[in-house]
C-alpha positions, -999 to +999 in steps of 0.1 A: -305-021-533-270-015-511-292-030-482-305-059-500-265-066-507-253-063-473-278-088-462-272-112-488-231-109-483-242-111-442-265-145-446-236-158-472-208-152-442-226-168-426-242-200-442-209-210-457-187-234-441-157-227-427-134-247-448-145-230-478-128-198-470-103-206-445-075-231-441-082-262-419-066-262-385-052-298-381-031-306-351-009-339-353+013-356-326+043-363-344+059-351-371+063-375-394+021-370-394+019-331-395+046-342-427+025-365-444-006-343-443+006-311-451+025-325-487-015-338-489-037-309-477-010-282-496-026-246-493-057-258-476-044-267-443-020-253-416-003-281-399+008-281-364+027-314-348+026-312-309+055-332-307+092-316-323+125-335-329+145-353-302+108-362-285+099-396-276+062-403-280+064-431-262+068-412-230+050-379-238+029-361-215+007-333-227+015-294-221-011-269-210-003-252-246-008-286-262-046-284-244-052-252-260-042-261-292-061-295-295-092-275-280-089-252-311-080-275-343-106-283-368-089-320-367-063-342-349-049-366-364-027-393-341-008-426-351-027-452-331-018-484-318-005-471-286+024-448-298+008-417-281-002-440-248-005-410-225-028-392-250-053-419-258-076-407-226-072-370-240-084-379-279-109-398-266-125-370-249-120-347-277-136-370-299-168-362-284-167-329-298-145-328-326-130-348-354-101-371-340-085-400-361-056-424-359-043-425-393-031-459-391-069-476-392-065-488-432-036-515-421-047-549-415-038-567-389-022-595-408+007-559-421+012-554-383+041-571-361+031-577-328+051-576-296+032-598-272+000-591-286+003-555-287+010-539-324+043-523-330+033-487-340+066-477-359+045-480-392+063-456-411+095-472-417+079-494-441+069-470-469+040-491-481+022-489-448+030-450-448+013-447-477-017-465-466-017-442-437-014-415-460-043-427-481-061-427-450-054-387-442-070-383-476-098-399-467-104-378-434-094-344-455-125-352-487-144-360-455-143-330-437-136-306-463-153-317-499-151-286-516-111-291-519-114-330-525-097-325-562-070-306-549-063-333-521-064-358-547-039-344-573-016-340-541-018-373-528-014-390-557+018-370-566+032-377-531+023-411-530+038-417-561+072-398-547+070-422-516+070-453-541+100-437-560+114-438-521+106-474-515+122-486-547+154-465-537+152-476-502+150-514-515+179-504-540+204-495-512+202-518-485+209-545-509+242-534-512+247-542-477+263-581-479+237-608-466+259-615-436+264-575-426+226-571-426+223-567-391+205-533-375+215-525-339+196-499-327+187-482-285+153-497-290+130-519-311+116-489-334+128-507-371+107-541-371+085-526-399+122-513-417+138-548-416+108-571-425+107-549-456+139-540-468+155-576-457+175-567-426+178-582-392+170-554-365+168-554-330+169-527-300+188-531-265+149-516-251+117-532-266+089-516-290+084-490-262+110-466-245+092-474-213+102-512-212+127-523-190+156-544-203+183-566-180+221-579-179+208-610-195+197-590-223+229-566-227+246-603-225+224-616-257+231-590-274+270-590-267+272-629-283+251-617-313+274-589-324+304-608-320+289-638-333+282-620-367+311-598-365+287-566-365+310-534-371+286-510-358+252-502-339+237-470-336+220-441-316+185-428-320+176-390-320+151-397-292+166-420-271+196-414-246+227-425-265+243-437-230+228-473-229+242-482-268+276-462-257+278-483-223+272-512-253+301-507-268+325-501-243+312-536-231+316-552-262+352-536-270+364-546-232+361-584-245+381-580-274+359-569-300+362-538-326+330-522-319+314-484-334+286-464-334+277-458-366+259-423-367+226-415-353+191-425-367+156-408-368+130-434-352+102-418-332+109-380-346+124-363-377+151-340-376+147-299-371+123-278-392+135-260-426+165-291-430+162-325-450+160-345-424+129-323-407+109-337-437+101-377-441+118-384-476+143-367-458+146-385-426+140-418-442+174-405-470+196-401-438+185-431-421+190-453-454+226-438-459+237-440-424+229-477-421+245-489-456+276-463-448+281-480-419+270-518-426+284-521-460 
């Protein structure tokens, strides 16, 4: 009898899956990902993001420790549309043995802005798209792991649901920036997604990517604009060198106008673990307030 139940709790081991008794390993490139999926896989899933704050993915080259941990996650999840351009050979490799998606695959075309015909990737500072993206993790968790699909549910729903509560705040507070102040300076063009749906004009001294080049022509531009509309402030990203929007403003204050930075944004990373900002609702919070603070 103790036989015949040590080889039936043996051929059990061993004919169950793996997610049914152990957490999935999912590996993510940014944060704001590793985020998103952890409020949605709660107890089911340990979440590591390859890339921490102050990192640019733009420009983000691969570690021999990031190798080992790709080769040993369940899943990797990535953004897509060429925000991890250095990685794309690497997933697509992996993908030949693993499960590797971009989370951004439910947004049409028609909800992305395009840059010379290549999509801005920045999707996350519109919260609508982020929650298509997160709807989208949801799918790939039920997927791979059905036992837990009611538990991922319930989550996503109550996340989603908090990230709508976000939208409508978000909404909320830039309109108390006046019409005319409505202007978003930023180091580069990360907040397309942010103004087209919050009713701001943005723009970046560098383009949708840190790697793109910009000129005197354009620091000239963007001198006329900012005293044309009397802009009070542009600001500094977490991920970018600050010394190109500082060299900005000096510029802009030789010729006579009043010229600040107004505090520094999250664009491509969040802030450190274990603080608000090291969380999305967080990030996006600071962001919101640092802009209207200094715009209004």
């Amino acid at each position: 009898m103790l036989t015949q139940l040590k080889t039936h709790l043996i051929l059990t081991l061993l004919l169950t899956p793996l997610w049914a008794h152990a957490q999935l390993n999912i590996v993510t490139t940014t944060g704001m990902i590793a985020d998103l999926t952890q409020n949605i896989g709660g107890k089911h899933v340990k979440v590591t993001a390859l890339m921490g704050t102050g990192v640019d993915p733009h420009m983000y080259k691969a570690t021999q420790g990031d190798l080992r941990r790709l080769v040993k996650a369940d899943i990797i999840l990535y953004n897509g549309l060429h925000l991890e351009g250095k990685l794309q050979e690497i997933f697509e490799k992996m993908a030949r043995k693993k499960p590797v998606f971009a989370i951004s695959t439910l947004i049409s075309d028609d909800q992305l802005i395009y840059h010379d015909n290549s999509p801005d990737p920045h999707i996350w500072f519109d919260i609508t798209l982020w929650q298509k993206a997160g709807e989208r993790v949801l799918q790939i968790l039920i997927t791979e792991d059905p036992n837990n699909q009611k538990q991922y549910k319930q989550n996503a729903q109550a996340y989603l649901e908090q990230l709508q509560q976000l939208h409508q705040w978000v909404k909320t507070e830039v309109q108390t920036i006046p019409k005319s102040r409505r202007l978003l300076i930023t180091a580069h063009d990360a907040f397309g997604y942010f103004g087209r749906a919050y009713d701001i004009e943005v723009t970046g001294l560098q383009g949708v990517s840190t790697a793109s080049e910009f000129g005197l022509q354009d620091i000239r531009q963007l001198k006329e604009l900012i005293v044309k509309h009397q802009v009070r402030a542009v600001f500094v990203e977490s991920s970018v060198s600050p010394r190109f929007i500082q060299a900005l403003v000096k510029g802009v204050e030789a010729e006579g106008h009043s010229l600040t930075i107004g505090g520094e944004l999250y664009s491509d990373a969040m802030g450190l673990s274990n603080t608000p900002e090291g969380t999305y609702i967080g990030m996006v919070k600071h962001n919101v307030s640092t802009i209207v603070n200094a715009l209004k």
